[in-house]
C-alpha positions as CSV (number, residue, x, y, z in Angstrom):
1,X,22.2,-25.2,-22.7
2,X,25.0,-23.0,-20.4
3,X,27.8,-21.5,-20.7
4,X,30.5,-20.6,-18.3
5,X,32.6,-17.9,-17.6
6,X,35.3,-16.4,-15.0
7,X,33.7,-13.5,-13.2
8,X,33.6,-11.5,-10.0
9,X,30.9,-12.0,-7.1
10,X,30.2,-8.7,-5.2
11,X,28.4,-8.6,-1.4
12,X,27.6,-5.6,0.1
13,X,26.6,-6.2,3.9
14,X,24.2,-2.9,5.3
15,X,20.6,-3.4,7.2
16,X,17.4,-2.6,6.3
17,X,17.6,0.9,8.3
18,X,19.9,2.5,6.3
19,X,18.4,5.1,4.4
20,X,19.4,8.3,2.2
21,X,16.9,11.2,2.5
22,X,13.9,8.3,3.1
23,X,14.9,5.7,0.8
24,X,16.4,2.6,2.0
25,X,20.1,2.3,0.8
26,X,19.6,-1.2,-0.7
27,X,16.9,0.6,-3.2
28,X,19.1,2.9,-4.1
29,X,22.1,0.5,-4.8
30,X,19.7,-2.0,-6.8
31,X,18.2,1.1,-9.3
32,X,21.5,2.6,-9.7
33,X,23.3,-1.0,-11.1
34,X,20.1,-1.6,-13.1
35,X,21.0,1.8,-14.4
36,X,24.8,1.1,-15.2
37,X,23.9,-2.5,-16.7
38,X,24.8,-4.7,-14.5
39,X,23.8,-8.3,-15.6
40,X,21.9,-8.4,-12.5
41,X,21.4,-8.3,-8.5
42,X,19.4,-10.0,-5.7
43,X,19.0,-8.3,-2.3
44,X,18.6,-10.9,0.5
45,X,16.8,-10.2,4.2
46,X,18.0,-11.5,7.3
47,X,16.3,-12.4,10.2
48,X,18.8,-12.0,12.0
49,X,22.8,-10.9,12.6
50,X,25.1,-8.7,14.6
51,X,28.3,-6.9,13.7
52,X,31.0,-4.6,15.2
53,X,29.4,-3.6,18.2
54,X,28.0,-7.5,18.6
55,X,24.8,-7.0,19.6
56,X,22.2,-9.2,18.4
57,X,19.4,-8.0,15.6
58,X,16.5,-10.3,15.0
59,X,13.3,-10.3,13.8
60,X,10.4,-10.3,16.3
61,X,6.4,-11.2,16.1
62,X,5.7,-7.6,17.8
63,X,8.9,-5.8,17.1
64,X,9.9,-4.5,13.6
65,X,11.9,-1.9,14.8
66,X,15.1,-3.7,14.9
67,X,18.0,-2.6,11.9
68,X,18.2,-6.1,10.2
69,X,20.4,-7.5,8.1
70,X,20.6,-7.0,4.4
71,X,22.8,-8.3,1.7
72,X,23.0,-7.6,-2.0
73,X,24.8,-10.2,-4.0
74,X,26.1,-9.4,-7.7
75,X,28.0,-11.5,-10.6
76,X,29.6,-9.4,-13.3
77,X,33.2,-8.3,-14.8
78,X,35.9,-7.2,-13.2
79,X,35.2,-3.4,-14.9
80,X,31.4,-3.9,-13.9
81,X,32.0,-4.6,-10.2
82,X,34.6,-1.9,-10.0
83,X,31.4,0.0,-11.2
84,X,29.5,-1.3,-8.2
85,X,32.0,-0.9,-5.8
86,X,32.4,3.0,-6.8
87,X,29.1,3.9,-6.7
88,X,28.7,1.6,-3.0
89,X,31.5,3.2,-1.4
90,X,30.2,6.8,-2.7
91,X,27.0,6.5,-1.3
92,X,27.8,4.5,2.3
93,X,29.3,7.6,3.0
94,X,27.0,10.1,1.7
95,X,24.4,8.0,4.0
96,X,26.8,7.2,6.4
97,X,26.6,3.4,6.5
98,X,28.5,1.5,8.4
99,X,28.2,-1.9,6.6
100,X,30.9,-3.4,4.9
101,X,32.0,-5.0,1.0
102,X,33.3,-8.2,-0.1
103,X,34.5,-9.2,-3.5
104,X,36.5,-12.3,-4.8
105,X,36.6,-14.1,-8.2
106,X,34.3,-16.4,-9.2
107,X,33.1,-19.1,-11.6
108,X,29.5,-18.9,-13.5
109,X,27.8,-21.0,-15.0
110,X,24.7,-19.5,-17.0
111,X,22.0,-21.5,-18.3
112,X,19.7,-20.3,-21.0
113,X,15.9,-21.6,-21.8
């Protein structure tokens, strides 16, 4: 059994070095829409990416130093992802991230054991 609806698909683009007082921003982001309801997220690790200043992250057998990339994917309401969005804006500043935020419509199909 499914069921569809029209919805909104959120991606928030940081790395896995960005970090508020210790914690690692994604964390942070994932507990705080599990906190507001969100129907749900998944954070996804990169092995590698680059971005503004185009150098090359990857991951290496011996070196785990590298800022790699991370992306956290949500599906809600439009009033839900503004929800998101707020709260992501709010703290890539407070932790001074320079990752960026898409957001577009989109079309879900649920199904249900």
């Amino acid at each position: 059994m499914y069921e569809e609806k029209d919805a909104y698909l959120l991606r928030i683009f940081l790395t896995d070095k960005d970090k508020l007082k210790g914690k690692p921003v994604y964390q942070i982001l994932l507990e705080s829409f599990k906190d507001k309801g969100l129907q749900g997220a998944t954070v996804f690790h990169g092995i590698a990416g680059f971005g503004k200043k185009r150098i090359i992250h990857a991951a290496g057998i011996l070196d785990t130093s590298d800022a790699l990339p991370v992306v956290i994917e949500l599906c809600d309401d439009f009033d839900k992802i503004q929800t998101a969005l707020s709260i992501t804006k709010d703290l890539f500043e407070k932790a001074k991230v320079g990752g960026f935020i898409t957001y577009e419509k989109a079309h879900v199909i649920f199904f249900k054991n």
